[in-house]
LODOTI-903914 format. One record per residue (C-alpha): x negated, y negated, z; residue in one letter. Coordinates in steps of 0.001 Angstrom, whole numbers, padded with zeros to 6 digits, always signed. Example, Ala and Ser with C-alpha at 12.3 -4.5 7.8 and 13.67 -1.06 7.14 Angstrom:
-012300+004500+007800a
-013670+001060+007140s
# end
This chain:
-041827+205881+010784x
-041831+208424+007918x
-044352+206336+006011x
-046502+205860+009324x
-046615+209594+009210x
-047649+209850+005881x
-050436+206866+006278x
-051692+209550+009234x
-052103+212554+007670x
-054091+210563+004417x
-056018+209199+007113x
-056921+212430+008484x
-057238+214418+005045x
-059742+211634+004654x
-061376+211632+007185x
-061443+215848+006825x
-062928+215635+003695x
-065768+213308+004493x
-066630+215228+008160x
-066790+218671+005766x
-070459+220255+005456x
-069645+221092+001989x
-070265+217872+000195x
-067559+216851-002297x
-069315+216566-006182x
-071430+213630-007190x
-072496+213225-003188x
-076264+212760-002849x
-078244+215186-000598x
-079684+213108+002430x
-082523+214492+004415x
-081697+215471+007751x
-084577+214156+009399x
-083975+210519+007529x
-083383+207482+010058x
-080221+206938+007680x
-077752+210163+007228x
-075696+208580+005030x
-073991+210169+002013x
-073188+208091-000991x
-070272+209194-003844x
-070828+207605-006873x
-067531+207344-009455x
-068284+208014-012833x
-068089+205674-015453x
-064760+206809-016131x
-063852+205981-012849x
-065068+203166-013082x
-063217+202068-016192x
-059526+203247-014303x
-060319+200758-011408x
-061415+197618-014159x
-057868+198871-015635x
-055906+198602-012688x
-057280+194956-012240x
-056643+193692-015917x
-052946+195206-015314x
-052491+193396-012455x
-053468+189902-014471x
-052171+190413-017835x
-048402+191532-015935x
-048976+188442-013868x
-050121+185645-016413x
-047092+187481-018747x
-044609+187422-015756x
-044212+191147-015636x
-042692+191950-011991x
-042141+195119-013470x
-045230+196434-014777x
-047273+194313-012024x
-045484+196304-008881x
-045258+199677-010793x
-049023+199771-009800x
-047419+199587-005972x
-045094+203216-006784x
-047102+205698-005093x
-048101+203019-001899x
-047422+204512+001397x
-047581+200727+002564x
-048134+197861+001057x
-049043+194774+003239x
-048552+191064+001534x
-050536+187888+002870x
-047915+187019+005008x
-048032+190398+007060x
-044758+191637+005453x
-044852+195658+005485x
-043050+197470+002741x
-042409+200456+001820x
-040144+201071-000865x
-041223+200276-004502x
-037625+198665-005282x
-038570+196321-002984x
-042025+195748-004006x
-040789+195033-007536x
-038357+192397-005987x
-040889+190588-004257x
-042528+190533-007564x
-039710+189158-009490x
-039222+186426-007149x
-042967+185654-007062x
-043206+185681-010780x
-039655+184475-011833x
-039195+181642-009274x
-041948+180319-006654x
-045186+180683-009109x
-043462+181091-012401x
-046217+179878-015311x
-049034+180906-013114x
-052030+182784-014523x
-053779+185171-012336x
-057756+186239-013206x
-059663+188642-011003x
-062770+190535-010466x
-063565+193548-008582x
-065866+192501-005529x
-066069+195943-004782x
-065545+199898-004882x
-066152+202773-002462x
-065724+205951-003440x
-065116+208184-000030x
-064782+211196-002113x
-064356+212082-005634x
-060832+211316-005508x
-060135+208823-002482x
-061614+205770-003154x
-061621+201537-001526x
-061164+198708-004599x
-061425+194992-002954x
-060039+192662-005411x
-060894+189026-005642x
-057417+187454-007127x
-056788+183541-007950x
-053867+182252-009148x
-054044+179338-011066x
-051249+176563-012550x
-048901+176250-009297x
-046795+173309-008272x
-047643+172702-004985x
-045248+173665-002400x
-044309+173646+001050x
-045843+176895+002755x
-048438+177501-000277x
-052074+176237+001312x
-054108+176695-002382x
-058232+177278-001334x
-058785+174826-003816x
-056427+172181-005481x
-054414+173833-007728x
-056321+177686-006846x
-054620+180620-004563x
-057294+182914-003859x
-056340+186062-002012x
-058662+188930-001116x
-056973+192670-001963x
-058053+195874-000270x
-056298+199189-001830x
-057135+202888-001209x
-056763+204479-004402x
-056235+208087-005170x
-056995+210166-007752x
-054083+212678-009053x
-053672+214567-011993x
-056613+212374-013069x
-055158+208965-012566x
-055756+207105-010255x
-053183+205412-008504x
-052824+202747-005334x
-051541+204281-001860x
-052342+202026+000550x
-052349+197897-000214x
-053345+195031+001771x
-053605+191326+000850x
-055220+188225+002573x
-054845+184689+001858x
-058172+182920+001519x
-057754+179616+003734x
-059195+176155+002602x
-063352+175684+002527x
-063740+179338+002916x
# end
C-alpha cells in the first residue's frame, strides 16, 4: 500500500507540474488563440544520451548475464510490472527475478533494443518506451516467441531526473503476441 501511496503523490507532483502556468525550461510558448494548446518539452541532447544509456545497459547486462547490473536500473522503481502482470516492489526481488531469468530459463540469450520513444513531461519527469527482443532461446513451455526463436516485449518506464541522473521509477512490460 506504501508504494501505491508513493505511485500517487508522483502522479500528482506530475500532474502539478504540467497544470502550473509557469512553464518548466525548454517548454515552447503556444499561442493561446491556436486550435492546438499544446506544450512540448524537449530533452537536451544530454538527455537524450542518459536514456540511449539506460537501453545499452539493459542489453549489454543481459547478453553478459548480469542480473545484477540489469535490475540495479529497477532500484529507485516505485513498481515495477513484468509481462506476466507480476507487481514488485522491492529491488531484492527484482534482482532475483533477474537471476533466474538470466541464470536459468533464458540463460545464453542476447537481448538488442531500440528506443521507440521518449516524452519528456517536464525537464525532469520523463516516458522511455523500449522495443526489447531477446534472441537465442530454447523453446519452452509458457514462452510464446513473436517470431521463431524472437521474444519481443514492449517497455514503458517513467524516468526521473535526480541529482542529474536519471533513473527508472515506474516500469511496465508487455509481451508482444505472435503476427503482431
Amino acid at each position: 500500500m506504501r508504494s501505491l501511496s508513493r505511485c500517487a503523490v508522483v502522479l500528482l507532483a506530475a500532474g502539478a507540474v504540467i497544470g502550473c502556468s509557469d512553464a518548466p525550461v525548454g517548454v515552447e510558448a503556444v499561442d493561446a488563440n491556436s486550435s492546438s494548446m499544446q506544450a512540448s518539452v524537449s530533452g537536451s541532447p544530454r538527455d537524450l544520451a542518459a536514456m540511449q544509456q539506460i537501453v545499452n545497459t539493459f542489453d549489454q547486462a543481459w547478453t553478459s548475464g548480469d542480473a545484477v547490473t540489469y535490475a540495479g536500473q529497477y532500484a529507485n522503481v516505485i513498481e515495477w510490472v513484468g509481462p506476466n502482470g507480476t507487481v514488485l516492489t522491492d529491488p531484492a526481488a527484482i534482482t532475483g527475478t533477474y537471476t533466474f531469468l538470466l541464470n536459468v530459463l533464458l540463460a545464453g540469450t542476447t537481448r538488442q533494443s531500440t528506443i521507440r520513444n521518449v516524452t519528456f513531461l517536464t525537464g525532469t519527469i520523463a516516458v522511455l518506451d523500449i522495443d526489447a527482443r531477446v534472441t537465442g532461446f530454447a523453446p519452452q513451455p509458457g514462452l510464446v516467441p513473436w517470431q521463431p526463436g524472437i521474444l519481443r516485449a514492449l517497455e514503458r518506464n517513467v524516468v526521473q531526473k535526480r541529482g542529474g541522473v536519471w533513473r527508472i521509477i515506474l516500469h511496465q512490460q508487455t509481451f508482444v503476441a505472435p503476427g503482431v
